[in-house]
C-alpha positions as CSV (number, residue, x, y, z in Angstrom):
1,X,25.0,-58.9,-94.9
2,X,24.9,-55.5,-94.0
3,X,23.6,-56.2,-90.7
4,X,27.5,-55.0,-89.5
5,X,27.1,-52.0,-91.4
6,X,23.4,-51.4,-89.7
7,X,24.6,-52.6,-86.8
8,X,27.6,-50.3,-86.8
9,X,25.4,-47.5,-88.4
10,X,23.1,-47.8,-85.0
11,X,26.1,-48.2,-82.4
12,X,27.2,-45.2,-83.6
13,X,23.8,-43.1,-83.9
14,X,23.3,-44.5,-80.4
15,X,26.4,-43.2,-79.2
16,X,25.9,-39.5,-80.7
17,X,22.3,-40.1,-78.7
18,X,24.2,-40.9,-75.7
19,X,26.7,-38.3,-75.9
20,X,24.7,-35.1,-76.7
21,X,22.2,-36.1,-74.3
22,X,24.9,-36.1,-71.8
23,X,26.4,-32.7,-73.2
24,X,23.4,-30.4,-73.5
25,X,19.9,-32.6,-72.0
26,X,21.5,-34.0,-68.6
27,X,22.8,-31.1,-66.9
28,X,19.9,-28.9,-67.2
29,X,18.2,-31.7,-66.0
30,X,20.3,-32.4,-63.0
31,X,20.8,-29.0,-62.2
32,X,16.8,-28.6,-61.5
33,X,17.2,-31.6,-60.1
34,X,20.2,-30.3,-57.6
35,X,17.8,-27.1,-57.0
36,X,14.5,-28.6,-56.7
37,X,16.4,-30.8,-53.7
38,X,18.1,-27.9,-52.4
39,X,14.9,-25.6,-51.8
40,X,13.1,-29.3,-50.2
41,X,15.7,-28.9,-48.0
42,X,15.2,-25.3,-47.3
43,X,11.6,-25.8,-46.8
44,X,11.8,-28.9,-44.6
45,X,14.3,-26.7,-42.5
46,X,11.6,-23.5,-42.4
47,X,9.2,-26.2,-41.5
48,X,11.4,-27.6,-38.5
49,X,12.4,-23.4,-37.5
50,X,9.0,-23.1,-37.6
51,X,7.9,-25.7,-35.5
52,X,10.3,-25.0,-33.3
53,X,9.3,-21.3,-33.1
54,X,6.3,-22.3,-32.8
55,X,7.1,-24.6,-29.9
56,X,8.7,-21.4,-27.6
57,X,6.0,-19.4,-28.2
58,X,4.0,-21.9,-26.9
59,X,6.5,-22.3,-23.7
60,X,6.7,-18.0,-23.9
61,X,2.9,-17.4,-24.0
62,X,2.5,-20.3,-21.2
63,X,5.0,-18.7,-19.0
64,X,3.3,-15.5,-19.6
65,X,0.0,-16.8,-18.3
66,X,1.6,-18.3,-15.4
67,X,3.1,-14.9,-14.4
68,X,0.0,-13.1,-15.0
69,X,-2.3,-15.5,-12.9
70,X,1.1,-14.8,-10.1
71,X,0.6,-11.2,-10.5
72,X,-3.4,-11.5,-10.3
73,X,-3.4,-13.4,-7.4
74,X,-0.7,-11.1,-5.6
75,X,-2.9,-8.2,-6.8
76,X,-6.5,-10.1,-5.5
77,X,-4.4,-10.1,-2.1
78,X,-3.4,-6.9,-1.7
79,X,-6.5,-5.9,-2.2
80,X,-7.7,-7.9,0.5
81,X,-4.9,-6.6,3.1
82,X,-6.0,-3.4,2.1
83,X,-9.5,-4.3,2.3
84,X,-8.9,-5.4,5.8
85,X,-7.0,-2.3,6.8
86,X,-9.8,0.0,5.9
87,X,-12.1,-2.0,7.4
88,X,-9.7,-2.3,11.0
89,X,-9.5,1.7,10.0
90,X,-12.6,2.0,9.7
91,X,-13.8,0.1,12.9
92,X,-10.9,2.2,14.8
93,X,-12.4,5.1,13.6
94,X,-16.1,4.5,14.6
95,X,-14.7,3.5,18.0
96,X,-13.1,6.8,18.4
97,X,-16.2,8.8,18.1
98,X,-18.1,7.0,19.8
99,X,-15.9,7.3,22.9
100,X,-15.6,10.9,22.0
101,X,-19.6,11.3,21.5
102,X,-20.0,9.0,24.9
103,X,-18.0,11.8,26.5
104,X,-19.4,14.6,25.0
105,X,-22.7,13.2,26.4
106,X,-21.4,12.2,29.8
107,X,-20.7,16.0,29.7
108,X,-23.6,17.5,28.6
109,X,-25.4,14.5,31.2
110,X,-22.9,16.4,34.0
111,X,-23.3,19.4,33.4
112,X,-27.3,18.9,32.9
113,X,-26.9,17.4,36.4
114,X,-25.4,20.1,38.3
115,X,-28.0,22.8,36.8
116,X,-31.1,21.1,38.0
117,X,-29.0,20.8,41.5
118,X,-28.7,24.4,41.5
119,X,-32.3,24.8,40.3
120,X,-33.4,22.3,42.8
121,X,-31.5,24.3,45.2
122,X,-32.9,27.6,44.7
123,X,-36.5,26.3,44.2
124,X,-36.0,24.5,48.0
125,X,-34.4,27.8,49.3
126,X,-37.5,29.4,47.9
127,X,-39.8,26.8,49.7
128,X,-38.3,27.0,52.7
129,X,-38.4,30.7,52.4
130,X,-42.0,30.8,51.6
131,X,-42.6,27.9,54.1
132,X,-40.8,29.6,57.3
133,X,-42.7,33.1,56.0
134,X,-46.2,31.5,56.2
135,X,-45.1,29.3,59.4
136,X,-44.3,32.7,61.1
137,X,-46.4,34.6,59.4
138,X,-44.6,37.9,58.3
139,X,-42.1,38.4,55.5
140,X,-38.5,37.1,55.5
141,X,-36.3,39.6,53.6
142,X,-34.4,37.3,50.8
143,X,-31.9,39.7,50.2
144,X,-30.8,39.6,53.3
145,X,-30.7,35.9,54.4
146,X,-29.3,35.0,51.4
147,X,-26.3,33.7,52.2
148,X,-28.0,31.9,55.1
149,X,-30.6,30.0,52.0
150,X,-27.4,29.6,50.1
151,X,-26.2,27.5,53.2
152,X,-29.1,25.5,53.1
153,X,-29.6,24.7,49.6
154,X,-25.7,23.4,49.5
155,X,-27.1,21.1,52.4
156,X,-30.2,19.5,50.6
């Protein structure tokens, strides 16, 4: 008959259990608990910051390629203006002196043209001198028909 004593003796062991387990085991326990949640939560918000980030940088590094293949194409066609500026130059250039070297020739080719002329000229002043002198057969003085050879050389 002392099952109400046992029985009593165990209710109230049990509730001593119960009660300093709630005093000094359950809050340390819930308090890792609480922390152990609140850095999961920190972490699973780093992770979504960090995908995130990771996201722009994506969007940054993709607009950064696009402006640097703009840039490298606007570069490649400056280059090619410029390329076809030096060439026009170039072309402008060569056409100048050749038109200046044409002249110079056509100058020199003048100039050439009038001294045989006047060499031609002399040469048939002197054959006709020599020619009239052996057709008469004496000496013409050149000195003094000059003038009058000069005449005939700006005829022929």
């Amino acid at each position: 008959m002392n099952i109400n004593v046992t029985l009593l003796g165990q209710m109230i062991t049990f509730s001593l259990l119960v009660y300093f387990t709630m005093k000094k085991v359950w809050p340390p326990i819930m308090q890792a608990m609480q922390q152990r949640q609140k850095r999961i939560a920190e972490g699973l918000a780093a992770a979504e910051r960090g995908a995130h980030e990771q996201e722009r940088a994506k969007e940054r590094a993709a607009q950064t390629l696009r402006e640097a293949k703009q840039q490298a194409a606007e570069v490649i066609t400056q280059a090619q203006k410029r390329s076809t500026e030096i060439i026009e130059e170039a072309k402008r250039q060569a056409k100048d002196e050749g038109s200046r070297q044409l002249a110079v020739a056509q100058a020199e080719i003048e100039q050439e043209t009038v001294r045989a002329r006047e060499q031609l000229r002399q040469r048939v002043g002197e054959l006709a001198l020599v020619g009239a002198s052996r057709i008469i057969k004496r000496e013409i003085d050149a000195k003094a028909h000059s003038d009058l050879i000069d005449e005939l050389a700006a005829q022929v």
